[in-house]
C-alpha positions in Angstrom: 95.4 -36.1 242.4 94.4 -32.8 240.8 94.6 -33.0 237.2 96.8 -30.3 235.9 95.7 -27.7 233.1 97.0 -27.1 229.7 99.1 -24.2 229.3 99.0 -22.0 226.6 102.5 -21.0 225.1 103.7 -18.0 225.8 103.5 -14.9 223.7 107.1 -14.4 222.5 107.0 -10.6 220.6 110.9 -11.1 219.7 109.5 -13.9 217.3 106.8 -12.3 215.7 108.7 -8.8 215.0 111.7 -11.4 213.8 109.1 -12.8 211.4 107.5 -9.5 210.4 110.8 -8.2 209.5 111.6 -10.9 207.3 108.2 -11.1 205.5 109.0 -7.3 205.0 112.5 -7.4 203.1 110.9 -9.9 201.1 108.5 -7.6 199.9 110.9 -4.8 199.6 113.0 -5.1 196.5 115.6 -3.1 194.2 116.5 -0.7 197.1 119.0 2.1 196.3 122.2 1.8 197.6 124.4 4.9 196.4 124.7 7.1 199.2 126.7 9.7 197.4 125.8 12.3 194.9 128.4 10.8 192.9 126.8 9.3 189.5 127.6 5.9 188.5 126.2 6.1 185.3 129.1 7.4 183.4 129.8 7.8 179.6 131.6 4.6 178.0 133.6 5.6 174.8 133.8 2.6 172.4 136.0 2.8 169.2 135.6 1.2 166.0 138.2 0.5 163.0 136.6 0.8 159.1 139.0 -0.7 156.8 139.9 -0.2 153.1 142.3 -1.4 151.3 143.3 0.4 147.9 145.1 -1.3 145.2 148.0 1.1 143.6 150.6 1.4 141.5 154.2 2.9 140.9 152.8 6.0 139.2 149.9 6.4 141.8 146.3 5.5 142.7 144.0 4.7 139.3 141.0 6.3 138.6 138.5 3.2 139.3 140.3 3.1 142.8 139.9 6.6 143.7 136.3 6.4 143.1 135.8 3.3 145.1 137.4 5.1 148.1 135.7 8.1 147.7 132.1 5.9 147.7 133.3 4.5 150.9 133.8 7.6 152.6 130.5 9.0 151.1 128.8 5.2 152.7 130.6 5.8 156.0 129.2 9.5 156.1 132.4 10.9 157.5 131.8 14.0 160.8 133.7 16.0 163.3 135.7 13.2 165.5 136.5 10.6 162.9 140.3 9.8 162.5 141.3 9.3 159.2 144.8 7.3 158.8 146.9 5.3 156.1 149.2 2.9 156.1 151.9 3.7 153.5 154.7 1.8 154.2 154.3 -0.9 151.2 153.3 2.3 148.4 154.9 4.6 146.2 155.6 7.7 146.9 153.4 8.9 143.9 150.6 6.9 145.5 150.7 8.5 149.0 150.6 12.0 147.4 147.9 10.9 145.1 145.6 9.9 148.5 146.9 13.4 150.3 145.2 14.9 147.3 141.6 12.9 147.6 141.5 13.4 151.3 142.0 17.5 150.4 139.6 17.5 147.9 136.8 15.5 150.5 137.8 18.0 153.0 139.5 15.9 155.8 142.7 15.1 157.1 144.8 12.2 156.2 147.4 10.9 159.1 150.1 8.5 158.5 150.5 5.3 160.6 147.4 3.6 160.9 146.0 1.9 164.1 146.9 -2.2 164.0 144.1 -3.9 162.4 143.9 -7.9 161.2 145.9 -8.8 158.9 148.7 -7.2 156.8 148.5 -5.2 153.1 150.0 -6.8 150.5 153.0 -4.7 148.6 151.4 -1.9 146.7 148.1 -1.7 148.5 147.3 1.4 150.5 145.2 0.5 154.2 142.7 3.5 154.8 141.7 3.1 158.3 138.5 5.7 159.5 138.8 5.3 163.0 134.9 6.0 165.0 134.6 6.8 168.3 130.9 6.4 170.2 129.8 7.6 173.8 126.9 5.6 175.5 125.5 5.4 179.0 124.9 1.8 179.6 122.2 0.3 181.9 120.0 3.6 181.4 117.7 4.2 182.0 117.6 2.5 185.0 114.5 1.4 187.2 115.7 -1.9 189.3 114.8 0.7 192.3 110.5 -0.3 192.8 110.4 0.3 196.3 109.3 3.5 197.9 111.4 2.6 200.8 114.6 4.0 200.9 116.2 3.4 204.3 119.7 4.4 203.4 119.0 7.6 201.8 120.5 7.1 198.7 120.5 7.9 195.5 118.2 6.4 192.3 120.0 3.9 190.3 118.8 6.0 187.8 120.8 9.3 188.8 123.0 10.8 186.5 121.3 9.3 183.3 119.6 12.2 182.1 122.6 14.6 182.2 125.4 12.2 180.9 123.0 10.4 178.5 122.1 14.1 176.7 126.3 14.5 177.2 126.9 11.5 175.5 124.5 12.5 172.8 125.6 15.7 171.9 129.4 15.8 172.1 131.0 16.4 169.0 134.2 13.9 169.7 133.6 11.1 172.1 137.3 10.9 172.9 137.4 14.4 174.2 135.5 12.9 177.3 138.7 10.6 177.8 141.5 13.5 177.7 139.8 16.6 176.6 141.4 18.6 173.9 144.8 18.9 173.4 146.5 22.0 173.5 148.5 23.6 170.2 151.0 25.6 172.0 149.9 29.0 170.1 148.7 31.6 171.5 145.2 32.6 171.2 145.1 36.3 172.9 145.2 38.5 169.4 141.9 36.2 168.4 140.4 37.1 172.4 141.1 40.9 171.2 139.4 41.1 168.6 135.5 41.6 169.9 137.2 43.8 171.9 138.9 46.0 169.3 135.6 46.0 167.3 134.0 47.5 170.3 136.4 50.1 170.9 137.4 51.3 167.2 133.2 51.4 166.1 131.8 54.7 165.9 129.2 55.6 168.2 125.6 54.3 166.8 123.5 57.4 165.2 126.7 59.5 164.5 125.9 61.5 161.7 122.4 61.0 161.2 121.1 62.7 164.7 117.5 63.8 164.0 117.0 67.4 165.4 113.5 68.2 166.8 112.7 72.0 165.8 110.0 73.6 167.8 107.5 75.5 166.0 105.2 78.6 167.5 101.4 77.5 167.8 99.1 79.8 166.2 
C-alpha cells in the first residue's frame, strides 16, 4: 500500500487580499467624506440676555439709580449690534421718559417691550434687558482627517473654517447673518447722487493757476 503524501493547502489569493484590505482600513482613519464644495462649517449665532432691574418712583428714576445703570452699561461695554430694551409696563410715565433721556445721553437706543426673561419686575421697577448676539464656527479648526488617503475625493473636514471663522470674527451684528438687514422703505438715490454731483459741479483741477512756460532767445 503506497503511503500517501501530505498536501500542502492551497494558496487562496481571495483570502489574503480580503485580509490585506482589512488590515488596511484599520490603519486608515478620519477619512473625508464631504464630496461637495459645500461648507459644513457654518456660523452659529448664540444670543444672550443681561438683566437690570431699576428701582423708580412716581416722579422718575433717582439719581443713585441712574448712576448704577449707567456703570452697568459702562461694565457691559455696550457696541454696534447690541439691543437695548425695557420693560415699562409696571412704571411711571415720568420714569420711562427719565430712562429715554439716559439712553440719549449714552448714545444708544432704547426699545420698549423687552425679550421674556425669569422672573417678573415688581410694581415700580424698570427691567433693562441688553440683548448680545455672538457668531462662532464650532468644531474648527478641524483635523479628525490624518489620512493621506482620500478615496472619495472629498473635501477636508476642515473646509470652510478659515473663511467663515474670519466672517464670524469681523461682522459687526451677528444676527445680520440670520436675515440680513432690514430694509427702511426710503429711498436712498439722492445720497447715490451725491459723488456724482461732486464730480460734475468741481471745477477742472489747475483752473486758474496754469503755469505758462515763456521761451527765451539763447545768447
Amino acid at each position: 500500500m503506497a503511503q500517501q503524501s501530505a498536501r500542502k493547502p492551497a494558496f487562496r489569493p481571495m483570502a489574503l487580499a480580503l485580509v490585506s484590505a482589512l488590515a488596511l482600513s484599520g490603519c486608515i482613519g478620519g477619512v473625508p467624506t464631504n464630496r461637495s464644495l459645500y461648507s459644513e462649517n457654518q456660523p452659529v449665532v448664540s444670543r444672550t440676555n443681561y438683566v437690570f432691574d431699576v428701582q423708580t418712583s412716581a416722579t422718575g428714576v433717582p439719581s443713585s439709580e441712574q448712576r448704577r445703570l449707567t456703570d452697568w452699561f459702562d461694565a457691559l461695554e455696550l457696541g454696534y449690534g447690541d439691543k437695548v430694551s425695557v420693560d415699562s409696563s409696571g412704571i411711571s410715565a415720568a420714569a420711562r421718559d427719565d430712562l429715554f433721556a439716559l439712553a440719549d445721553q449714552e448714545g444708544f437706543l432704547l426699545k420698549e417691550g423687552a425679550p421674556l426673561t425669569e422672573g417678573m419686575p415688581g410694581a415700580g421697577v424698570a427691567r433693562v434687558v441688553v440683548t448680545r448676539a455672538v457668531a462662532t464656527v464650532p468644531n474648527c479648526p478641524n483635523w479628525s482627517a490624518n489620512s493621506d488617503s482620500n478615496p472619495n475625493n472629498a473635501t477636508s473636514p476642515g473646509y470652510g473654517c478659515a473663511v467663515n471663522g474670519n466672517l464670524a470674527a469681523m461682522i459687526a451684528d451677528p444676527e445680520d447673518l440670520l436675515r440680513g438687514q432690514r430694509g427702511t422703505g426710503e429711498t436712498v438715490v439722492m445720497t447715490n447722487t451725491k459723488a456724482i454731483d461732486a464730480y460734475r459741479s468741481a471745477e477742472p483741477t489747475g483752473g486758474g493757476n496754469t503755469v505758462t512756460a515763456v521761451a527765451s532767445d539763447s545768447k
